[in-house]
C-alpha positions as CSV (number, residue, x, y, z in Angstrom):
1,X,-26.4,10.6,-7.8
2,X,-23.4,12.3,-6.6
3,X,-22.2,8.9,-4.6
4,X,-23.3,7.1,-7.5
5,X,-20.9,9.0,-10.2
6,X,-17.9,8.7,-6.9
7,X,-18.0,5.1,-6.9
8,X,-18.1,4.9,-10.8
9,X,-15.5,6.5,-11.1
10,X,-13.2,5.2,-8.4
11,X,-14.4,1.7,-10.3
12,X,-15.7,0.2,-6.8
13,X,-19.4,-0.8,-8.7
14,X,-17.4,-2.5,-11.7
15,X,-15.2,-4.4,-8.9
16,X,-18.4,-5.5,-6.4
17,X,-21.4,-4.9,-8.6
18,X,-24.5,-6.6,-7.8
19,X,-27.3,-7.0,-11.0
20,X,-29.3,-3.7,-9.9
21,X,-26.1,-2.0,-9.6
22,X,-25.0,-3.6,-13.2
23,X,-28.6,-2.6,-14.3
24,X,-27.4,1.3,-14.0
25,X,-24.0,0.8,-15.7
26,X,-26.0,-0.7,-18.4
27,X,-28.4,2.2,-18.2
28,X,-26.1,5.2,-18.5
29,X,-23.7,3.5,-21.6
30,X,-27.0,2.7,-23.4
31,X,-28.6,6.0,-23.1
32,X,-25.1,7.4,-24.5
33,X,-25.5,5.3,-27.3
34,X,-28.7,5.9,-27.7
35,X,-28.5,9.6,-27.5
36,X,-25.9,8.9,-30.0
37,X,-27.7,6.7,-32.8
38,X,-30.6,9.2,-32.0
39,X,-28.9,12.5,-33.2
40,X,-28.2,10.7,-36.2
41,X,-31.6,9.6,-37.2
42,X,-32.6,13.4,-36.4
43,X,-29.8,15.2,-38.8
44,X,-30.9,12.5,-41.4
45,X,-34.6,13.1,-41.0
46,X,-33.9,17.2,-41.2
47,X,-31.9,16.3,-44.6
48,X,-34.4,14.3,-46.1
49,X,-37.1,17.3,-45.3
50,X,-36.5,19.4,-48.2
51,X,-35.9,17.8,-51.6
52,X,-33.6,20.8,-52.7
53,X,-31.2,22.1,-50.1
54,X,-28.9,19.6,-48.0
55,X,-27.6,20.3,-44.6
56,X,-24.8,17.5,-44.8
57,X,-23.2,15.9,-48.3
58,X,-24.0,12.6,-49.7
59,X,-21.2,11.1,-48.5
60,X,-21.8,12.6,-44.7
61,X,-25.4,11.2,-45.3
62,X,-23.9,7.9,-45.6
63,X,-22.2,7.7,-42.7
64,X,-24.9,9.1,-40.3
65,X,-27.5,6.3,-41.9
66,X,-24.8,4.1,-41.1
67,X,-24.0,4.9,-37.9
68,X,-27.4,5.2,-36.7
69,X,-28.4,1.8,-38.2
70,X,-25.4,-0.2,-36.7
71,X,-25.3,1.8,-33.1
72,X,-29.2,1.4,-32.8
73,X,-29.3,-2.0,-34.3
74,X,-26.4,-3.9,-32.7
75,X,-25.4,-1.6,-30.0
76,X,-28.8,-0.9,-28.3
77,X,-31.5,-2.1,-29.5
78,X,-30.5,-5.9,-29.4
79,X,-28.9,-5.9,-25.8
80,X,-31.4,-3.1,-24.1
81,X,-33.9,-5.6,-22.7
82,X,-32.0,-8.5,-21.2
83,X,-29.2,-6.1,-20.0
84,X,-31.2,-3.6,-18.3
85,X,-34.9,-5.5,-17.1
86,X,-32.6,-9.0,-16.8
87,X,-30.6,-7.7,-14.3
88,X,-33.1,-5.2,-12.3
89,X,-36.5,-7.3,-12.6
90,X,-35.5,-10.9,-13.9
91,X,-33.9,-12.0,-10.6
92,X,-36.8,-11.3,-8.4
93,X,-39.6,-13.0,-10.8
94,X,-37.2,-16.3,-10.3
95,X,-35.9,-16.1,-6.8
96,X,-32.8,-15.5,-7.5
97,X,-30.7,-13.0,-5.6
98,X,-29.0,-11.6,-9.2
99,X,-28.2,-12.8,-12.7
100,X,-25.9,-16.0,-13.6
101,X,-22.2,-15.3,-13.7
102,X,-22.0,-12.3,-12.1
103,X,-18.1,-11.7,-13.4
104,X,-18.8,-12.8,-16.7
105,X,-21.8,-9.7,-16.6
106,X,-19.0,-7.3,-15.4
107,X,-17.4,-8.6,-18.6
108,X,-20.2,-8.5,-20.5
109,X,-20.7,-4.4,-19.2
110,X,-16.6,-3.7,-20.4
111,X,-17.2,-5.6,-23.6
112,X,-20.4,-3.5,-24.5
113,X,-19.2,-0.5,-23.4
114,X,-15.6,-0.6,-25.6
115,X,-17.2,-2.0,-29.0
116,X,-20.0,0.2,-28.9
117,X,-17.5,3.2,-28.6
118,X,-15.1,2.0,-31.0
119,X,-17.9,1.2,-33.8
120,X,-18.9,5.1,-33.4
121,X,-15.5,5.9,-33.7
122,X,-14.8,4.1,-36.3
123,X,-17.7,5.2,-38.5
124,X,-17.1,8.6,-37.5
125,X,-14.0,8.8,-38.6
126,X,-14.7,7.5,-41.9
127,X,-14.4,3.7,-41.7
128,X,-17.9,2.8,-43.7
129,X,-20.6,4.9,-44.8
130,X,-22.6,2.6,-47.1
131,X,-25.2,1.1,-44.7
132,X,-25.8,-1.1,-41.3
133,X,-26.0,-4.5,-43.4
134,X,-22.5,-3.9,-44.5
135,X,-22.8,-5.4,-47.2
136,X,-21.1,-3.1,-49.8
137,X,-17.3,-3.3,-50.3
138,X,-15.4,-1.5,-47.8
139,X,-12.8,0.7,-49.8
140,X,-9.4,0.4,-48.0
141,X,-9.8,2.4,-45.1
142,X,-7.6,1.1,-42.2
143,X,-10.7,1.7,-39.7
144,X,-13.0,-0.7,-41.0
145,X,-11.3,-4.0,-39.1
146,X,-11.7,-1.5,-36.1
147,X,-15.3,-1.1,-36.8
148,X,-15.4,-5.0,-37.4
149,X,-14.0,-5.7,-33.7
150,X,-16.2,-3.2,-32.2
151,X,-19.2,-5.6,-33.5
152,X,-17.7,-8.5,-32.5
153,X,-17.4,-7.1,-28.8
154,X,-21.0,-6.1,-28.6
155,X,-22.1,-9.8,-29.9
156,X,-20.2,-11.2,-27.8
157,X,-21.6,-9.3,-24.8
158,X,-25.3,-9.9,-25.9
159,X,-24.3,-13.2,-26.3
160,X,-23.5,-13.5,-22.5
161,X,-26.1,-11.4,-21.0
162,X,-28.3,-13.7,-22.9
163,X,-26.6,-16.9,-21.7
164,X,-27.1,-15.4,-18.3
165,X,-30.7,-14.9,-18.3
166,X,-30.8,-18.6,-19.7
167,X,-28.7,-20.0,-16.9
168,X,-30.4,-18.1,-14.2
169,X,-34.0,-19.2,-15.2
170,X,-33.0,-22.6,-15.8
171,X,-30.5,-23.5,-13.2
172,X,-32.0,-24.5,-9.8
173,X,-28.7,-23.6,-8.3
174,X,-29.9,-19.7,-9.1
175,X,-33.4,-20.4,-9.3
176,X,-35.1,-20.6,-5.6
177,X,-39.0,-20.5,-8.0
178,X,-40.5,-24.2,-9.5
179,X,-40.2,-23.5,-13.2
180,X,-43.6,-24.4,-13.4
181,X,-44.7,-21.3,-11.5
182,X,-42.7,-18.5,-12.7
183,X,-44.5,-16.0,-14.2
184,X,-44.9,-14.9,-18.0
185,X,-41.9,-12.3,-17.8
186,X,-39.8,-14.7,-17.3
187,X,-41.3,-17.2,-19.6
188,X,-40.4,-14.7,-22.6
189,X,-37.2,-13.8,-21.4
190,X,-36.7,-17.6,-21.6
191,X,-37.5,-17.8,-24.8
192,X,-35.6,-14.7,-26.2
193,X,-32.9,-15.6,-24.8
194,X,-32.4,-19.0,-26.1
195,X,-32.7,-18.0,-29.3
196,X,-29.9,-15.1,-28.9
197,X,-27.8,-17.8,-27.4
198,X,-28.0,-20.0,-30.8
199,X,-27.9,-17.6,-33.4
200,X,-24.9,-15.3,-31.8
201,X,-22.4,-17.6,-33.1
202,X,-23.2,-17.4,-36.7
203,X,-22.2,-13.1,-36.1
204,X,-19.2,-13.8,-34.4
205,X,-18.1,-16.4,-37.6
206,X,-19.2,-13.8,-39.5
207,X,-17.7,-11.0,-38.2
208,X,-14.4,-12.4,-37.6
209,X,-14.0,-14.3,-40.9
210,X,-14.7,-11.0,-42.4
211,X,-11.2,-9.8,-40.4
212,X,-9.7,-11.9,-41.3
213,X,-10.4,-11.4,-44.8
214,X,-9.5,-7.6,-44.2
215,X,-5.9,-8.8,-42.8
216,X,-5.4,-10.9,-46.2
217,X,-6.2,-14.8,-44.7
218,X,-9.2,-15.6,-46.0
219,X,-11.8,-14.6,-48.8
220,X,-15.0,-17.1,-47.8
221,X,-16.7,-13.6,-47.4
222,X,-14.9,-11.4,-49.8
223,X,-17.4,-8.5,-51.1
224,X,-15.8,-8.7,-54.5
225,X,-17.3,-12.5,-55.4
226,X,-20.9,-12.6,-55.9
227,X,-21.1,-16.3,-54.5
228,X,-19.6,-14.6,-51.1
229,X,-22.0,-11.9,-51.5
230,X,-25.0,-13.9,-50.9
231,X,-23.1,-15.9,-48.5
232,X,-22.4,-13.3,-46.5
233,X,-26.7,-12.1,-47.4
234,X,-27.5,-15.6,-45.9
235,X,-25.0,-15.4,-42.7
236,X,-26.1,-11.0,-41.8
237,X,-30.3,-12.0,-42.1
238,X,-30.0,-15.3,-40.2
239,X,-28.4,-13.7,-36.8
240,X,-29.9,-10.0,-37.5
241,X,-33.4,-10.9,-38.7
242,X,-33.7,-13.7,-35.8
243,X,-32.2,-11.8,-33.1
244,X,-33.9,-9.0,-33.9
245,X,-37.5,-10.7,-33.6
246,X,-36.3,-12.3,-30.7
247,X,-35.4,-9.1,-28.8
248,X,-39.1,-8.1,-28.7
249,X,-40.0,-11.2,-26.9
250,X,-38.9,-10.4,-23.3
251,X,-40.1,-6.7,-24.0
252,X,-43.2,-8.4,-24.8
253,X,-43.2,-9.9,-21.3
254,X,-42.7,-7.1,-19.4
255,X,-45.5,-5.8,-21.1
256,X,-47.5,-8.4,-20.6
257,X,-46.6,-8.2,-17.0
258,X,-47.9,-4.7,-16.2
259,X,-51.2,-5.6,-18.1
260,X,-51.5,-8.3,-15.5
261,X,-50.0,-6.4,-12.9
262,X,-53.1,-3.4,-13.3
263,X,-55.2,-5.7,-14.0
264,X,-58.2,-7.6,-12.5
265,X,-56.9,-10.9,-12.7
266,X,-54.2,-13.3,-14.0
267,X,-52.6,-13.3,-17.3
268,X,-55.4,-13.8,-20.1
269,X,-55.1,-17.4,-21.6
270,X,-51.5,-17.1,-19.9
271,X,-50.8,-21.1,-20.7
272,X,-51.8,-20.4,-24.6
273,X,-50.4,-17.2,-24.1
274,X,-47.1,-18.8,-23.4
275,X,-47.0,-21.1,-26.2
276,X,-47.5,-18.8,-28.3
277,X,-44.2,-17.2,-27.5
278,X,-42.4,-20.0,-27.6
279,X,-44.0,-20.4,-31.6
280,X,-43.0,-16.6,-32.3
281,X,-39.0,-17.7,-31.3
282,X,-39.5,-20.4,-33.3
283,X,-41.0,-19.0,-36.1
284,X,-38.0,-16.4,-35.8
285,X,-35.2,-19.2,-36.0
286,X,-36.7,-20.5,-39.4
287,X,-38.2,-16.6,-41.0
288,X,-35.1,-14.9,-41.3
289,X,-35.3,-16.1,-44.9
290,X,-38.1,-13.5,-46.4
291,X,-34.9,-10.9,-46.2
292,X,-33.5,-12.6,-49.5
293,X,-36.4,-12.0,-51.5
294,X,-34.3,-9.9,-53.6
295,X,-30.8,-11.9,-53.6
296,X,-29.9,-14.2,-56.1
297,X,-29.7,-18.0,-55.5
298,X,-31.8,-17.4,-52.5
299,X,-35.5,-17.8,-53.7
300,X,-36.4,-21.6,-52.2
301,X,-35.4,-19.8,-48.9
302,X,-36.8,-16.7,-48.7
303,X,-40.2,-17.6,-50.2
304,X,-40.2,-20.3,-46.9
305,X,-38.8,-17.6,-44.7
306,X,-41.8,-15.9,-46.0
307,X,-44.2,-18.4,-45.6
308,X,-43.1,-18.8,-41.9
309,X,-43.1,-14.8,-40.9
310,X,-46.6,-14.4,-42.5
311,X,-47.5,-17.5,-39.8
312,X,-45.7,-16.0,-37.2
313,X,-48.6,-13.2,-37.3
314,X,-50.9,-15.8,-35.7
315,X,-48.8,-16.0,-32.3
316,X,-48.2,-12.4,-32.0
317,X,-51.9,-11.9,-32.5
318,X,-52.8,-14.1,-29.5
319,X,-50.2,-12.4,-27.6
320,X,-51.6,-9.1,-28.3
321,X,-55.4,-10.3,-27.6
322,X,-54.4,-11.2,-24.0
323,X,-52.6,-8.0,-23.5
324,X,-55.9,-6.3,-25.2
325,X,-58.0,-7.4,-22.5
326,X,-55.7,-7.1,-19.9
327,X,-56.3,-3.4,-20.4
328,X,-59.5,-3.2,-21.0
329,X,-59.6,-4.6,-16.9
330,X,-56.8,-2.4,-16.0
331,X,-58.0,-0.5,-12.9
332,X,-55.8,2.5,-13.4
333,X,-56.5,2.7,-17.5
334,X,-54.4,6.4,-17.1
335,X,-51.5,5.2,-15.4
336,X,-48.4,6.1,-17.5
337,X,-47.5,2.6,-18.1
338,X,-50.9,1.7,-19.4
339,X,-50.9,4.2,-21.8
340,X,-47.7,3.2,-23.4
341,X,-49.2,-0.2,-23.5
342,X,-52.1,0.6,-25.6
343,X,-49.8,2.5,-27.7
344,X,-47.9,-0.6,-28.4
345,X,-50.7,-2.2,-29.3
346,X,-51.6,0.5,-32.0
347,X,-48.0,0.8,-33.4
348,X,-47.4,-3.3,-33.5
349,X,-50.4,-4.1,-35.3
350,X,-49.9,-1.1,-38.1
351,X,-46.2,-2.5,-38.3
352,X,-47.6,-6.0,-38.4
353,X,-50.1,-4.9,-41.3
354,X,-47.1,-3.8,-43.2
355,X,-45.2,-6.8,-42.2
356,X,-47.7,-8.8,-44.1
357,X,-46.7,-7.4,-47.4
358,X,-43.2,-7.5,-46.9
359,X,-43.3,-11.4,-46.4
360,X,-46.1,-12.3,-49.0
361,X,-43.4,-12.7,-52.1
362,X,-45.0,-11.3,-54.4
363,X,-45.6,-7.7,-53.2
364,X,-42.3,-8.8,-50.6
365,X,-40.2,-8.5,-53.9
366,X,-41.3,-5.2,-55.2
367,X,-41.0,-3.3,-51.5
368,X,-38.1,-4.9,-49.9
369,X,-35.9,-2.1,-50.1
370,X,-38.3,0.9,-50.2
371,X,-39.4,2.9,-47.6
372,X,-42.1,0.3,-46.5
373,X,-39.7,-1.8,-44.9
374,X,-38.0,1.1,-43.0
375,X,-41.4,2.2,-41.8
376,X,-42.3,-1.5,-40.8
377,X,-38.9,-2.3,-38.8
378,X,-39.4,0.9,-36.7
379,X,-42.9,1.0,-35.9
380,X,-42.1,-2.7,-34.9
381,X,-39.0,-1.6,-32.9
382,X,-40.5,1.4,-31.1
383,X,-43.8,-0.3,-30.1
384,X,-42.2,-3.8,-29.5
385,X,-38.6,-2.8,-27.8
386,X,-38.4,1.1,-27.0
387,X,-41.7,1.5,-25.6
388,X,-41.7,-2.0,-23.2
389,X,-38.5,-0.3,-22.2
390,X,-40.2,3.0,-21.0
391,X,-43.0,0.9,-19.6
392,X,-40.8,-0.9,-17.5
393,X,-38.7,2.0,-16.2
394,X,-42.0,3.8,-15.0
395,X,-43.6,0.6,-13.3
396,X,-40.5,-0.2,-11.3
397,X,-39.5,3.3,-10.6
398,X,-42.6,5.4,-10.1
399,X,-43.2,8.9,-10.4
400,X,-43.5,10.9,-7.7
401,X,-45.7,13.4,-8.3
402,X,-49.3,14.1,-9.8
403,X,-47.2,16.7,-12.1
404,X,-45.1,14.6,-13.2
405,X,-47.7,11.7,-13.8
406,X,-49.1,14.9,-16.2
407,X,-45.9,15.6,-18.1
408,X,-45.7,11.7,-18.7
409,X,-49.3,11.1,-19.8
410,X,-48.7,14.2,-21.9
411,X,-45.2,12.9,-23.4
412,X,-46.8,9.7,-24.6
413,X,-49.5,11.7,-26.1
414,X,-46.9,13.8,-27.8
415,X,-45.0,10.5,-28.5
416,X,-47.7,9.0,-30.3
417,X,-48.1,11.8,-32.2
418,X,-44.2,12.1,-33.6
419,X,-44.4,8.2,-34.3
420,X,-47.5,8.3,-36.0
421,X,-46.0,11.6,-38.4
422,X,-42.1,10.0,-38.4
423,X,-43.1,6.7,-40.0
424,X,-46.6,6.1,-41.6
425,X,-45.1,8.9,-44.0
426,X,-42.3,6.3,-44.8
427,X,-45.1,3.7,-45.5
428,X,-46.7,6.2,-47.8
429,X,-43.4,6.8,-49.8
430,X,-42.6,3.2,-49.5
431,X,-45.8,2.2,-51.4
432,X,-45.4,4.7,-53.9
433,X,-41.9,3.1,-55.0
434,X,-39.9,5.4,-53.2
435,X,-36.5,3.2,-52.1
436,X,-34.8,3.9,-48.7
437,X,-32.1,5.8,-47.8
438,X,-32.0,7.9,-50.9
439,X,-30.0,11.1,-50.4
440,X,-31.4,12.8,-53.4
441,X,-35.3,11.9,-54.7
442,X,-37.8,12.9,-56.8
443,X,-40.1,16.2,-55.7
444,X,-43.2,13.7,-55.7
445,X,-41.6,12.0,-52.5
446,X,-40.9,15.3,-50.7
447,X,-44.2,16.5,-48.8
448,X,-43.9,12.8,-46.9
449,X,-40.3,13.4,-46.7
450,X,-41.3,16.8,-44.6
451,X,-44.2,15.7,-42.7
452,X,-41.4,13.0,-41.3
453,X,-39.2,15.2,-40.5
454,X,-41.6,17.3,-38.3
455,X,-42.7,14.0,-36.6
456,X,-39.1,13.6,-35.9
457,X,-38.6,16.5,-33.8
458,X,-41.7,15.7,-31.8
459,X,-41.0,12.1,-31.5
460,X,-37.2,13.3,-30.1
461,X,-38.9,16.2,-28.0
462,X,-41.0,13.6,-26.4
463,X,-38.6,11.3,-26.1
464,X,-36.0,13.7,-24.5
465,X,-39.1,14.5,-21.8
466,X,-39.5,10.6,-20.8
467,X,-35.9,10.5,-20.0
468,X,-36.2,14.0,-17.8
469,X,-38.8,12.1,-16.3
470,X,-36.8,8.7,-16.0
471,X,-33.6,11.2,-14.1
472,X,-36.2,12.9,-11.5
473,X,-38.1,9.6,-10.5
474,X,-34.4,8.2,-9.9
475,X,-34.0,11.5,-7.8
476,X,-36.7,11.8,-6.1
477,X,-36.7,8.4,-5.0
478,X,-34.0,7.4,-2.3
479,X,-34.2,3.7,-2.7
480,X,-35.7,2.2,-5.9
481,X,-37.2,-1.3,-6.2
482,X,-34.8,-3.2,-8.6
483,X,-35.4,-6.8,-7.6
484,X,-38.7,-8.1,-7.7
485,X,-41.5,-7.3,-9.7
486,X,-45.0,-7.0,-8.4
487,X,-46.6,-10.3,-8.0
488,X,-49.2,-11.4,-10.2
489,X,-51.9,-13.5,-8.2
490,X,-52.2,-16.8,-9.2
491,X,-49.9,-16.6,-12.7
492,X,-48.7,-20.1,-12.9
493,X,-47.9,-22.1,-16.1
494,X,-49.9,-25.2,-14.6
């Protein structure tokens, strides 16, 4: 560790850094924004526990909701997989000896690492504070064009981590594997990927005609003229909603992966498994839609949106069948990263349940902006995103002890626990017509509002313990596999 933290800071891994060494920048900037995003979500969570006294004012409440949703969103969430698994595992499932572009990843690492900080900054110091969509009028503060560039960076950096994963999967120049056998975590990486790739332009449009706009040459997005509001609606859903769905995809495939992996035998239904995928990044380029339920002009495409997300349940159920009896084989069912695996399982179907009513229309309308649909995103983006990401971690870097094998199976026990008490609460509220992000609500909505906030400090308690464990595997272990995963007998798409 001490070499590690000499070389970073003498620059020599930014100047000659392979993907595993890129794999560990990526890992310590996202953990600090993580860390970050998380502390917010926590002070907002203990405010929202009583009803009556406030530990932060309404206009400091803003701008913690804000910058959780944009750090988490944008920041972490959206780049975590490909950046981190793309570099340490992706190159070994396909042959190749790293990622794509190796100086456009260093790029990509600088890139992340500056707009991430200055989008903190900038909300921080006062630049927005009325939500992650950013779709309220800015006020004049000279920070917000910062905030705007600190976005573009980061898109632009999952755009080419992203582009890197598609070029080294596809290109046989990188590529040493027949596409026809590599296995399923590459497959979904594929797919994720590509879909990242097409929809990243319409954010960078978006975030730099809204630049300009702040700079006085333009107004296509101006916040002050309805037409440019749902505009701007249309242009936000159809990069966040789709990239969003698409970032669970190669988490998906690293689950899938260690189901395989402790397993009996292959993949289950890997070629339907495989297709159906591909249909869920489909699905996600043509869904974004159900978003608009409530904007105006927008109702042809966001009841099609919605038709198209409530299909998209019909993939994602096959995908979660194969991984179902995966682990009903799995030969070590106690193993850490089984455990978090049927713990997805749980948290994406109750997110997908809720998911169902926020794309039928009807009831879609009615519960768009309540509590439901802040319940459903992060059920979805724990047990789809955060929790692949732990998985992963613990397969490829094991832990070295029984005791610590103990504290793990007893952190995802806790884990489950503070998700379980952090967000079916929100559902509850949700249901009964509570909207989100409310700074001030009625008493009715308060005994949810507490139980929440409990399940908060648990879920951070246990997550905190995860990532002790994560820093003594990496120290007990001298030399870490970071290239190839475990082979899968037999998993070929043919």
């Amino acid at each position: 560790m001490t070499s590690f933290v000499s070389n970073l800071i003498r620059c020599r891994w930014l100047l000659a850094a392979d993907s595993s060494q890129l794999a560990r920048l990526y890992l310590l900037t996202l953990g600090f924004f993580a860390l970050s995003g998380t502390i917010a979500a926590l002070v907002l969570q203990l405010e929202l526990g009583s009803a009556s006294s406030h530990l932060v004012s309404a206009h400091r409440f803003g701008q913690l909701f804000t910058h959780h949703g944009l750090v988490m969103a944008f920041v972490v969430l959206l780049p975590l997989i490909p950046a981190v698994f793309g570099n340490l595992a992706l190159p070994g499932a396909v042959g190749a000896r790293g990622l794509a572009g190796l100086g456009w990843n260093r790029a990509a690492w600088v890139l992340h690492a500056v707009g991430g900080v200055a989008v903190i900054v900038a909300v921080e110091s006062g630049a927005y504070d009325s939500g992650w969509t950013l779709l309220m009028p800015a006020g004049s503060s000279q920070l917000y064009p910062v905030l705007l560039g600190g976005l573009l960076l980061v898109a632009v950096a999952t755009f080419i981590i992203n582009w890197s994963v598609v070029a080294t999967i596809l290109s046989r120049k990188h590529r040493s594997i027949p596409l026809s056998n590599i296995p399923i975590i590459a497959w979904f990486f594929l797919f994720g990927a590509l879909v990242v790739v097409l929809v990243s332009p319409i954010r960078c449009f978006t975030l730099v005609v809204q630049i300009l706009h702040q700079v006085g040459l333009g107004d296509f997005l101006s916040p002050d003229n309805p037409e440019s509001i749902t505009r701007y609606q249309r242009l936000f859903w159809a990069y966040a909603g789709t990239a969003t769905s698409a970032a669970a995809l190669p988490a998906l495939g690293i689950t899938l992966h260690i189901g395989a992996t402790h397993g009996r035998a292959n993949v289950f239904l890997h070629r339907v498994v495989v297709f159906a995928g591909l249909a869920v990044g489909l699905l996600s380029l043509v869904s974004w839609g159900q978003h608009l339920l409530t904007a105006a002009d927008s109702q042809k495409l966001a009841v099609t949106g919605s038709f198209f997300g409530l299909l998209a349940s019909v993939p994602t159920g096959i995908i979660l069948l194969s991984l179902l009896v995966m682990l009903f084989q799995a030969r070590s069912r106690r193993a850490v990263p089984v455990l978090i695996a049927w713990l997805q399982i749980g948290l994406i179907t109750l997110g997908s349940l809720a998911g169902l009513v926020l794309a039928a229309p009807a009831t879609g309308a009615v519960h768009h902006n309540s509590y439901l649909a802040t319940g459903h995103l992060h059920l979805l983006v724990v047990g789809g995103i955060v929790l692949s990401f732990f998985s992963g971690i613990f397969h490829w870097i094991q832990l070295p002890d029984g005791r610590a094998t103990t504290v793990g199976r007893l952190a995802i026990g806790a884990l489950a626990l503070g998700v379980l008490l952090t967000y079916v609460p929100m559902l509850v509220n949700g249901l009964g017509g509570s909207p989100k992000a409310l700074f001030v609500y009625p008493d009715r909505y308060a005994s949810m509002h507490t139980v929440s906030s409990i399940g908060t400090l648990i879920l951070t308690l246990a997550l905190l313990t995860l990532i002790g464990l994560i820093g003594h595997a990496s120290a007990q272990s001298r030399t870490v596999e970071t290239s190839r995963p475990k082979p899968v007998p037999g998993e070929t798409f043919a």
